[in-house]
C-alpha positions as CSV (number, residue, x, y, z in Angstrom):
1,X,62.8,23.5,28.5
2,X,61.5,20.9,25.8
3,X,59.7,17.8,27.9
4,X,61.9,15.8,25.8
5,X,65.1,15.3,25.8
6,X,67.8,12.7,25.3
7,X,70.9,11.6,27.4
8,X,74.0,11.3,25.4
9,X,77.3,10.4,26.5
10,X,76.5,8.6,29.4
11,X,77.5,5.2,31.3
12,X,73.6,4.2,31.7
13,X,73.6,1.0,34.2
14,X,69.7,-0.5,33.5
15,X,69.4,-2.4,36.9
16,X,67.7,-5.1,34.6
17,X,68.6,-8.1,35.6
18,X,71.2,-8.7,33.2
19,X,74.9,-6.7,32.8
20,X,74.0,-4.7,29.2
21,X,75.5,-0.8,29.2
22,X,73.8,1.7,27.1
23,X,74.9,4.8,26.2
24,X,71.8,6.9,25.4
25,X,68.3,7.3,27.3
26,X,65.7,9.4,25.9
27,X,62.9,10.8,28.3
28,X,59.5,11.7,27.3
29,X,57.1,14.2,30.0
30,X,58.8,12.3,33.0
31,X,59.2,8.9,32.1
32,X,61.9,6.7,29.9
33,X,60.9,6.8,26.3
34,X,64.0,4.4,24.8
35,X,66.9,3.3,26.8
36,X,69.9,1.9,24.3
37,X,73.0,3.0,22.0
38,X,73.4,6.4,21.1
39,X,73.9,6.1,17.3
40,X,70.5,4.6,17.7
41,X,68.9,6.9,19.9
42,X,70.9,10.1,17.8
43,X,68.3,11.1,15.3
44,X,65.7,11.8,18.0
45,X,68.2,15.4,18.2
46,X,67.0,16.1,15.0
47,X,63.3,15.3,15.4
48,X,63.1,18.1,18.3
49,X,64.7,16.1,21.4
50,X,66.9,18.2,23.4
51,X,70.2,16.9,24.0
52,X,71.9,16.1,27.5
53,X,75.8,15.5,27.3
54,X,77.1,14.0,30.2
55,X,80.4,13.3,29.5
56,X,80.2,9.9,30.4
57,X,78.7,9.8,33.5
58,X,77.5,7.4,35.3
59,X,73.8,6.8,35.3
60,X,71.5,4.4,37.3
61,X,68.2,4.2,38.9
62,X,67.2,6.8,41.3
63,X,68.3,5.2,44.6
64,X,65.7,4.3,47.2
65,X,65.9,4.7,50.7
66,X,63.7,1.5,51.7
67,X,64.1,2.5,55.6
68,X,63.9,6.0,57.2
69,X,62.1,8.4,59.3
70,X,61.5,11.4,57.6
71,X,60.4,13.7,60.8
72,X,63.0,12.5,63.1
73,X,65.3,13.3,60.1
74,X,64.6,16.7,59.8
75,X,64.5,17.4,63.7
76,X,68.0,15.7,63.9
77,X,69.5,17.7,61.7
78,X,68.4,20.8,63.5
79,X,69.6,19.7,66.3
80,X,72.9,20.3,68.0
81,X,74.6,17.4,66.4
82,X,77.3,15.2,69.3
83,X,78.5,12.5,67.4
84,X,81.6,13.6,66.8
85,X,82.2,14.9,70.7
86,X,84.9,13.0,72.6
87,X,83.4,13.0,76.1
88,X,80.5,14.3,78.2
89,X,82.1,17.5,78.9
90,X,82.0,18.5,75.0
91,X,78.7,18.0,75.2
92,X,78.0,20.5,77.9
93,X,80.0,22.6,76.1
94,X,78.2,22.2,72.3
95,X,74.7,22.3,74.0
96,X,75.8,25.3,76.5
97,X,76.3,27.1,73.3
98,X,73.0,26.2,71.8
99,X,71.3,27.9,75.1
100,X,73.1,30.8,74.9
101,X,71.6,31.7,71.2
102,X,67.6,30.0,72.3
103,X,65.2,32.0,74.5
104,X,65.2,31.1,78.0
105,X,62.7,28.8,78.7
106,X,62.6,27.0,75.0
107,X,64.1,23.6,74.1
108,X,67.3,22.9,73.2
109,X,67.7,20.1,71.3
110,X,70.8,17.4,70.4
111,X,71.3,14.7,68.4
112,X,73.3,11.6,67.1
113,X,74.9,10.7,71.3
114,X,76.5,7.7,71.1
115,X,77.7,6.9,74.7
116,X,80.3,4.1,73.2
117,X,82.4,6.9,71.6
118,X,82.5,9.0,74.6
119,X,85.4,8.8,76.9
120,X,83.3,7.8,79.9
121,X,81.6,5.1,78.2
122,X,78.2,6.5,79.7
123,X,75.2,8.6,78.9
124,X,75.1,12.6,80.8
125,X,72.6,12.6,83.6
126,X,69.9,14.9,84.5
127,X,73.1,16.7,86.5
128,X,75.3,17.0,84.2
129,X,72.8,18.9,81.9
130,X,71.4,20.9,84.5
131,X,74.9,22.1,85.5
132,X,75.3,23.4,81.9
133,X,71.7,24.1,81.0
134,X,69.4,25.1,84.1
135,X,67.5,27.5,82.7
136,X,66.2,25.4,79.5
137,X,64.5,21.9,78.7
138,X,67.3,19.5,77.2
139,X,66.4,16.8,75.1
140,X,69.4,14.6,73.5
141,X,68.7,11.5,71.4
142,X,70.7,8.9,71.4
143,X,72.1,8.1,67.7
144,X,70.0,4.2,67.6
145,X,66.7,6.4,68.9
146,X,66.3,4.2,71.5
147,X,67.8,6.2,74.3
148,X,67.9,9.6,75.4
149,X,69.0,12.1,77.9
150,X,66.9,14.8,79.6
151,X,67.8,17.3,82.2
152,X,65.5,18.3,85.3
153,X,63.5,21.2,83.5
154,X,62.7,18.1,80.5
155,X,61.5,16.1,82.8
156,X,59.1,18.6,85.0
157,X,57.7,19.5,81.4
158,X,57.2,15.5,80.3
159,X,56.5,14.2,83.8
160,X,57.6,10.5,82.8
161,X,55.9,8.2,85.8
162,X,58.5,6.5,88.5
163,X,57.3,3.1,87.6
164,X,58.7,3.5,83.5
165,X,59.8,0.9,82.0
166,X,63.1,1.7,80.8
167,X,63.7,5.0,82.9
168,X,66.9,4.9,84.7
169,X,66.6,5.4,88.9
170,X,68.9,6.3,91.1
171,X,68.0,6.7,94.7
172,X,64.0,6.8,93.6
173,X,65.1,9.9,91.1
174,X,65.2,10.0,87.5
175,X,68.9,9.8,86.3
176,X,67.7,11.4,82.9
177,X,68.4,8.5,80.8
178,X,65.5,7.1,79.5
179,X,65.9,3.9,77.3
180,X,63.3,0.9,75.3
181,X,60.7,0.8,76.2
182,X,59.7,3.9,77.8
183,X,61.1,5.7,75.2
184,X,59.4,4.8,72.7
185,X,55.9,4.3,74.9
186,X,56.3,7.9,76.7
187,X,58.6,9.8,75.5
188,X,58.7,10.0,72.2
189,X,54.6,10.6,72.0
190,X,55.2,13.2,74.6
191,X,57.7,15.4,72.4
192,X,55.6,15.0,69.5
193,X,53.5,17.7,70.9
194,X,55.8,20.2,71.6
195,X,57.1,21.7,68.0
196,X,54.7,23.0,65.5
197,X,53.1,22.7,62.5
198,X,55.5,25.0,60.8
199,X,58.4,23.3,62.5
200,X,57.4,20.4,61.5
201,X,57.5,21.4,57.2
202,X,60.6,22.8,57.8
203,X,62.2,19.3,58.9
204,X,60.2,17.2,56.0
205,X,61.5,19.9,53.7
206,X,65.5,19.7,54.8
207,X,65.1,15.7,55.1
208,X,64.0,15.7,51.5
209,X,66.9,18.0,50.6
210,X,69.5,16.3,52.5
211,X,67.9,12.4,50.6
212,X,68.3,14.3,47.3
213,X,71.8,15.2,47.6
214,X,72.6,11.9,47.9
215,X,71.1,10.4,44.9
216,X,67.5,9.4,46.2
217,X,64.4,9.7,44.3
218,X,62.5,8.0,46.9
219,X,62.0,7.3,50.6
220,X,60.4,4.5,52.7
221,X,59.2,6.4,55.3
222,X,58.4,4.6,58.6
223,X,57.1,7.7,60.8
224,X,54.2,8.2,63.2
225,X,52.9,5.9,65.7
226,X,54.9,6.0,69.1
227,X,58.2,7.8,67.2
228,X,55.7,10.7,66.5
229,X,52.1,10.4,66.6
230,X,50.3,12.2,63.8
231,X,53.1,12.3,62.0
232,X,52.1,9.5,59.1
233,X,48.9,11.6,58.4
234,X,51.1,15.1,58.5
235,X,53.5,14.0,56.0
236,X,50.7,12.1,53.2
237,X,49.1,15.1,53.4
238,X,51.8,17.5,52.2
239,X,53.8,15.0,50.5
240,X,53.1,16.6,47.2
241,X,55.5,19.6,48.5
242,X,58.5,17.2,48.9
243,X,60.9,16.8,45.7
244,X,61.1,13.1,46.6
245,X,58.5,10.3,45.9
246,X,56.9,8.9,49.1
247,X,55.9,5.1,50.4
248,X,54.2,5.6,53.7
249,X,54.1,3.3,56.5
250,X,52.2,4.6,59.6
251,X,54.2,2.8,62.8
252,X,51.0,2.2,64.9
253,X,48.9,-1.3,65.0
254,X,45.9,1.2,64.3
255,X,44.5,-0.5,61.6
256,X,41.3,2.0,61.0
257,X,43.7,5.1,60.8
258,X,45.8,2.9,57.9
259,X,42.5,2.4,56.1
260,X,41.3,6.0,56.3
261,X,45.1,7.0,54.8
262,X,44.3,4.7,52.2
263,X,47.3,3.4,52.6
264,X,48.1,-0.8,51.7
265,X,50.9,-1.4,54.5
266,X,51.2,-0.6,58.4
267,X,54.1,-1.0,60.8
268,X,57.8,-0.1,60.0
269,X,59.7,0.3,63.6
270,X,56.4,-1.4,65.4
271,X,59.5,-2.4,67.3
272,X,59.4,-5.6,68.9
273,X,62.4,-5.3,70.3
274,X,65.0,-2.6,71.1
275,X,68.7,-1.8,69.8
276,X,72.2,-3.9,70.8
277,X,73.5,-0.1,71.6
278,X,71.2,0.0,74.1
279,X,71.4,-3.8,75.3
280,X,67.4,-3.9,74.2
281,X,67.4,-6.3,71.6
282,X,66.0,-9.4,72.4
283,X,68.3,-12.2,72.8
284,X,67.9,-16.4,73.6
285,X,71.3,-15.9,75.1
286,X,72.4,-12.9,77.0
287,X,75.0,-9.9,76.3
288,X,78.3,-11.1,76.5
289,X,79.0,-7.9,78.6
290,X,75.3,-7.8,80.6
291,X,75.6,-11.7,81.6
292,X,71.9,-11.0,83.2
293,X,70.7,-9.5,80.2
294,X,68.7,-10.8,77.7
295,X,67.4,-7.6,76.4
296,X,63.3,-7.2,76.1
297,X,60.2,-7.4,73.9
298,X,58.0,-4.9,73.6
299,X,54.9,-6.9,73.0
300,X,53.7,-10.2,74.0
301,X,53.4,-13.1,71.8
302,X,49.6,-12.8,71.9
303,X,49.5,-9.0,71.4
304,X,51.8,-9.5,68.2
305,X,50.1,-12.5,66.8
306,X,46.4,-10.4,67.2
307,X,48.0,-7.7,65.2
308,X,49.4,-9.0,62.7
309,X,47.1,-11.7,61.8
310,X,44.0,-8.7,61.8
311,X,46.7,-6.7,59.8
312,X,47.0,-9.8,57.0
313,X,43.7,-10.9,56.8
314,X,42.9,-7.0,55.5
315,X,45.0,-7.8,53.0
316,X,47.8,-5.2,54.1
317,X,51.7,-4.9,53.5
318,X,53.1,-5.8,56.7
319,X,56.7,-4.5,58.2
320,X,57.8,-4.6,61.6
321,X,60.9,-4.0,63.5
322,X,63.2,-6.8,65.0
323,X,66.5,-6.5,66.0
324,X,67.6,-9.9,67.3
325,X,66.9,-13.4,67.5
326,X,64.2,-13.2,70.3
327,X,61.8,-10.6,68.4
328,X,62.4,-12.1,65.4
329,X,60.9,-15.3,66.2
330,X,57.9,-13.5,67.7
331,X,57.4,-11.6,64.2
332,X,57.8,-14.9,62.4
333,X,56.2,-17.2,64.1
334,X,53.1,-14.8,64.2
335,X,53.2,-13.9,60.1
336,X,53.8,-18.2,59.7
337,X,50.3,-18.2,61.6
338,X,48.7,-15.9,59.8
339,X,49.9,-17.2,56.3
340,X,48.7,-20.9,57.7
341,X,45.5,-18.8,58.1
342,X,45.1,-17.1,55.6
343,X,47.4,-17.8,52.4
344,X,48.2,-15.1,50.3
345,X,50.5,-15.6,48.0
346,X,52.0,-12.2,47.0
347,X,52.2,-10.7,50.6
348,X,56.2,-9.1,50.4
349,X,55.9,-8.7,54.7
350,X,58.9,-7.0,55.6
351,X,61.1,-8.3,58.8
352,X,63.2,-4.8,59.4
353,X,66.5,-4.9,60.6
354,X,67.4,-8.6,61.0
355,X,70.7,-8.3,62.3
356,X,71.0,-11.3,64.3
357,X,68.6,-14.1,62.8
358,X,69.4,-17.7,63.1
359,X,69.9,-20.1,60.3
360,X,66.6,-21.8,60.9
361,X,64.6,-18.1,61.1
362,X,66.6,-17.6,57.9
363,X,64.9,-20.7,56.3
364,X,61.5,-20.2,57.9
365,X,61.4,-16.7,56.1
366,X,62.5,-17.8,52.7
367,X,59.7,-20.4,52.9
368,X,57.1,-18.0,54.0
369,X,57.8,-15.7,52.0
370,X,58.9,-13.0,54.1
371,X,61.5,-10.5,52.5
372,X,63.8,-8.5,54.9
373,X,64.8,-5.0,54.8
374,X,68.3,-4.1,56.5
375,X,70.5,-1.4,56.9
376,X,74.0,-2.0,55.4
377,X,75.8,1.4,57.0
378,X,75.2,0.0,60.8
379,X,78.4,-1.8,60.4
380,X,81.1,0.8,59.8
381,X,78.9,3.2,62.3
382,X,78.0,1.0,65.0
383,X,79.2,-2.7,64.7
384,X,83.3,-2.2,63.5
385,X,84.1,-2.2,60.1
386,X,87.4,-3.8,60.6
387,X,86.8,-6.6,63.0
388,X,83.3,-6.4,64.9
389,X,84.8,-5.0,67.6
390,X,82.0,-3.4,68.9
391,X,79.5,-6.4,68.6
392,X,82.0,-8.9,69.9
393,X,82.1,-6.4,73.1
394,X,78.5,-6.9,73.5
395,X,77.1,-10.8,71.7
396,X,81.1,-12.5,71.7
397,X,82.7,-14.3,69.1
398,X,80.3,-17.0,68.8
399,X,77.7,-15.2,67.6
400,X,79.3,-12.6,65.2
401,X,79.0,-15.5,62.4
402,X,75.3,-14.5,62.2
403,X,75.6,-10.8,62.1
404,X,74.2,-9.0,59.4
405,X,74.4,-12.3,57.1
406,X,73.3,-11.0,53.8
407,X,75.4,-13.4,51.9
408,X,73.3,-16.5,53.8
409,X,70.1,-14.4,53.5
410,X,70.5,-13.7,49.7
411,X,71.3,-17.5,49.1
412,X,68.6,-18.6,50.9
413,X,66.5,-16.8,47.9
414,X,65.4,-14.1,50.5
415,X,65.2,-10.4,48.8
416,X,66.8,-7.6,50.8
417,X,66.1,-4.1,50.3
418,X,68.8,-1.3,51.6
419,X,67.8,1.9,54.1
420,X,69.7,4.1,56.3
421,X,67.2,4.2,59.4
422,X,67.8,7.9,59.0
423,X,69.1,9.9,61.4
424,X,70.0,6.4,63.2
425,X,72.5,6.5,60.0
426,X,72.8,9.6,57.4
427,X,71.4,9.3,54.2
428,X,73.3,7.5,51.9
429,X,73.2,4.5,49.6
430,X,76.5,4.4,48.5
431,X,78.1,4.2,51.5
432,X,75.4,1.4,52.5
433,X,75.9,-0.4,49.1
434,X,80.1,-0.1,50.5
435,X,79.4,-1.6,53.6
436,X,77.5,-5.0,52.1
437,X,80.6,-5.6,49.6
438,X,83.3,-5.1,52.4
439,X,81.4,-7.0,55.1
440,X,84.1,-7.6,57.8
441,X,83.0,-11.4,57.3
442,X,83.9,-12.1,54.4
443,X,81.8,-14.5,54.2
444,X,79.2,-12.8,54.4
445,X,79.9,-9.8,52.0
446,X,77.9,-9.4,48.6
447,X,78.7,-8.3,44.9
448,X,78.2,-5.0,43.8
449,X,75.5,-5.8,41.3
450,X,73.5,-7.3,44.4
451,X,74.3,-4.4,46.5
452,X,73.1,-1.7,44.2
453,X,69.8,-3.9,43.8
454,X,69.0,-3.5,47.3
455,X,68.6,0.7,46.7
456,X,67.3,0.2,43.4
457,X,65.3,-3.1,41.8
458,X,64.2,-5.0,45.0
459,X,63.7,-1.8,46.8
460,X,61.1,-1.2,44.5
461,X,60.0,-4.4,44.5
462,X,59.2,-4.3,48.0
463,X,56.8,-1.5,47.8
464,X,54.7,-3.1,44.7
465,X,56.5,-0.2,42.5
466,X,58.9,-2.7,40.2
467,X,56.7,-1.6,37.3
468,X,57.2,2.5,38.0
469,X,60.8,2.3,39.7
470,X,64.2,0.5,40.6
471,X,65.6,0.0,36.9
472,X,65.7,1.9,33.7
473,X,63.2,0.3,30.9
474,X,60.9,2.4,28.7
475,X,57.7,3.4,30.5
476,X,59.6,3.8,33.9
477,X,59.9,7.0,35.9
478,X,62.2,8.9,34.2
479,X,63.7,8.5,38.2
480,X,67.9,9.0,37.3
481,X,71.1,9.4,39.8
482,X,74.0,10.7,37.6
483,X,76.9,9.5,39.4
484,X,80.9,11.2,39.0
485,X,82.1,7.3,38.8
486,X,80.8,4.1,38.1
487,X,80.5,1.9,41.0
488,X,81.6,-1.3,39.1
489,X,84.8,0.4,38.4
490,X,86.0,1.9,41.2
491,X,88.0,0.2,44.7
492,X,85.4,-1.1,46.9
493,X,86.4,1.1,49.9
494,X,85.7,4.1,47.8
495,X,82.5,3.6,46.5
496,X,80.8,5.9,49.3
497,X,83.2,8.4,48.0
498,X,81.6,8.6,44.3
499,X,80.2,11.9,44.0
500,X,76.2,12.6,43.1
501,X,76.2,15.0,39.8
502,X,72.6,15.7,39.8
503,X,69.4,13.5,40.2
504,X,66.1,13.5,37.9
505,X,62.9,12.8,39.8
506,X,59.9,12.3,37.4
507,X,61.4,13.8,34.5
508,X,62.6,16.8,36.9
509,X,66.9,17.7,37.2
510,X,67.2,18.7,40.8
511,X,71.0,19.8,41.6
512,X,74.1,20.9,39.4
513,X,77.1,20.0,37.8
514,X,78.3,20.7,41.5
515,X,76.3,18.1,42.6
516,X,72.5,17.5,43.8
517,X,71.7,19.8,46.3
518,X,67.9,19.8,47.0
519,X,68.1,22.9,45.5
520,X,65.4,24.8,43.1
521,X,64.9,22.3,40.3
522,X,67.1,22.8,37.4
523,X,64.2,22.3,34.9
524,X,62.8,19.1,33.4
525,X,64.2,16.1,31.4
């Protein structure tokens, strides 16, 4: 196939800034040659170009997926998958299954739990597993990855300590469920070492299948450190395998292993706090439901304010993981510091998350500087898409004003970028880029143009990449999504619904006119 060829017939959406439609884009050994009218564009057919009809598609920016874990990806999705189980007997039922088809003896694996949808309102327990499972470790993660469940065979393998912070007791024994922080300090290091290096392709290779067929050319992702440990230098090392462009963040305050990577940003879910599912976010008020709750932060105010201040001062891209109002201002206050410090002027930290700031944090980042990177989907999967239902179970009404407040952020000049937090959420931009416009707050909801620019421009923007990625200019990555409708144009309750007809990574068509599949490539642009 000719390494240049020209999109005709398309509905070609430039992400630029301003609201100009082209029909035509010509691309040139993987990047945009011309982007504009096709009349204008038409006679590169005759000097050679090879012609792409589309039949009026809808094209845009390769989406990017600015928040993810590309292990735990993979390894969910091999998992035995409960999130749509209606009470803890289902699950003993799905993962009874999965044992009968593993050897005795080996792991059997679940994934996405949600102990709010289940009929009992409660995690299993190291019995309840045992009585379906006895004769093979059990290991379910909860869908926020801040809680799991283990039966007894698990825990004789993992040997968690009594005194955990986080594991559940009952009677001096381990219940099974262990939540933040232990899981993040113990157990999740301690699984890391249990699946092996060939394992461990396979999930990087079905995570970048399963981002593909959803229209990303490129993923954020926030792995290693206490979610995995070794897992940031695993991935940069075979990243060249993965269809998908990369941007690395290594989820460990080890600066030194950052520097040998050669990477220019640490952190990602550094979490400071834990997850409202979990009543582990840190609140200055406690759950509306837990009235002796407040939730918890991982670090201490000193701990946090050595690390990142040692992590600015090298001049690195900092992102770390808060929740709530109570780990926020321990992030902030310690970047503020470090900025008074040390003033850099193009830093773009990263505050992940944010779903409950206050107004003042709100301001204090804007001023600083600091640029926040949220997950839109959480709303229609965990908070209520309808009225907050959920949320207002757990923070009450008073405080479900400042829930995921993009419209406030975005005025107060602060840039979001979009993510999934894959598996917390599946891959998929267009259903995050739904949930921002149809906010249950209206309020707080977002145009469609400033939607998309969360997975496109200022998700490139918040890696340094605005000058290779995020909109459609000649000299770009010839990084395309060809959409079946065009988002502008369609209800906004069915925009998740638009269908991905293929996606072009560096000049490359992965997919079909069925749509992307992470598939074999279909040749390039």
């Amino acid at each position: 196939m000719s390494d240049r060829e020209l999109i005709i017939n398309a509905n070609i959406i430039s992400m630029d800034g301003g609201d100009t439609r082209s029909t035509a884009l010509a691309v040139e050994n993987g990047r945009i040659a011309a982007v504009g009218m096709q009349e204008t564009l038409s006679p590169l057919i005759d000097r050679g170009w090879t012609p792409l009809d589309l039949g009026g598609r809808t094209v845009l920016p390769g989406f990017i997926d600015t928040h993810e874990h590309l292990m735990l990806t993979g390894s969910q999705a091999s998992a035995v998958h409960l999130d749509d189980v209606p009470d803890i007997a289902a699950i003993l039922e799905r993962i009874a299954d999965r044992a009968g088809q593993t050897p005795k003896g080996e792991w059997v694996f679940g994934s996405y739990l949600n102990e709010q949808a289940l009929a009992q309102k409660a995690m299993p327990t190291r019995t309840d597993l045992d009585r379906a499972v006895p004769d093979h470790p059990v290991f379910l993660m909860h869908a926020t990855v801040h809680m799991c469940a283990l039966n007894t065979r698990a825990l004789e393998i993992i040997k968690p300590p009594l005194d955990l912070a986080g594991l559940d007791l009952e009677g001096g024994r381990p219940t099974g469920v262990v939540r933040d922080p232990g899981i993040l300090t113990f157990v999740h290091p301690a699984m890391a070492g249990i699946v092996s290096p060939e394992t461990r392709l396979g999930y990087l290779d079905r995570a970048a299948g399963m981002a593909l067929a959803k229209g990303i050319t490129t993923l954020h992702a926030l792995d290693g450190g206490d979610l995995g440990p070794g897992d940031t230098p695993f991935i940069w090392r075979h990243r060249h395998r993965l269809p998908v462009h990369l941007v690395c963040y290594n989820q460990s305050m080890d600066i030194d292993e950052v520097k040998r990577l050669g990477l220019p940003r640490i952190g990602g879910c550094i979490c400071s706090d834990g997850a409202f599912e979990a009543h582990t976010a840190a609140l200055f008020e406690p759950y509306a439901d837990e009235p002796d709750n407040y939730g918890a932060l991982t670090y201490t105010q000193e701990a946090m304010d050595r690390f990142i201040l040692a992590a600015h001062r090298e001049g690195l891209q900092i992102a770390v993981h808060c929740e709530s109002e109570r780990s926020i201002e321990q992030v902030l206050w310690a970047m503020e510091k470090a900025l008074r410090a040390f003033p850099r002027e193009d830093h773009r930290h990263r505050i992940e998350h944010l779903e409950l700031p206050t107004y003042n944090q709100i301001e204090r980042m804007a001023r600083a500087g600091i640029m926040a990177a949220m997950q839109p989907a959480f709303i229609p999967a965990f908070i209520g898409q309808k009225d907050m239902a959920t949320y207002a179970a757990l923070l009450g009404q008073s405080r479900l004003a400042r829930v995921h407040p993009y419209r406030t952020i975005l005025d107060a000049g602060i840039p979001i970028s979009g993510g999934s937090d894959s598996p917390v959420t599946p891959y998929s931009p267009l259903a995050g880029i739904q949930a921002a416009v149809t906010h249950p707050n209206p309020e707080q909801r977002v145009s469609v143009r400033e939607a998309l620019e969360m997975f496109t421009a200022t998700a490139a923007w918040s890696a340094f990449e605005e000058s290779e990625k995020g909109t459609l200019a000649p000299g770009r990555l010839a990084d395309l999504v060809v959409l079946e409708d065009d988002p502008f144009q369609v209800p906004a309750d069915r925009i998740r619904d638009i269908g991905v007809h293929r996606v072009c990574v560096a000049g490359v068509w992965h997919g079909s006119a069925k749509g992307a599949d992470g598939g074999e490539d279909a040749g390039p642009c």
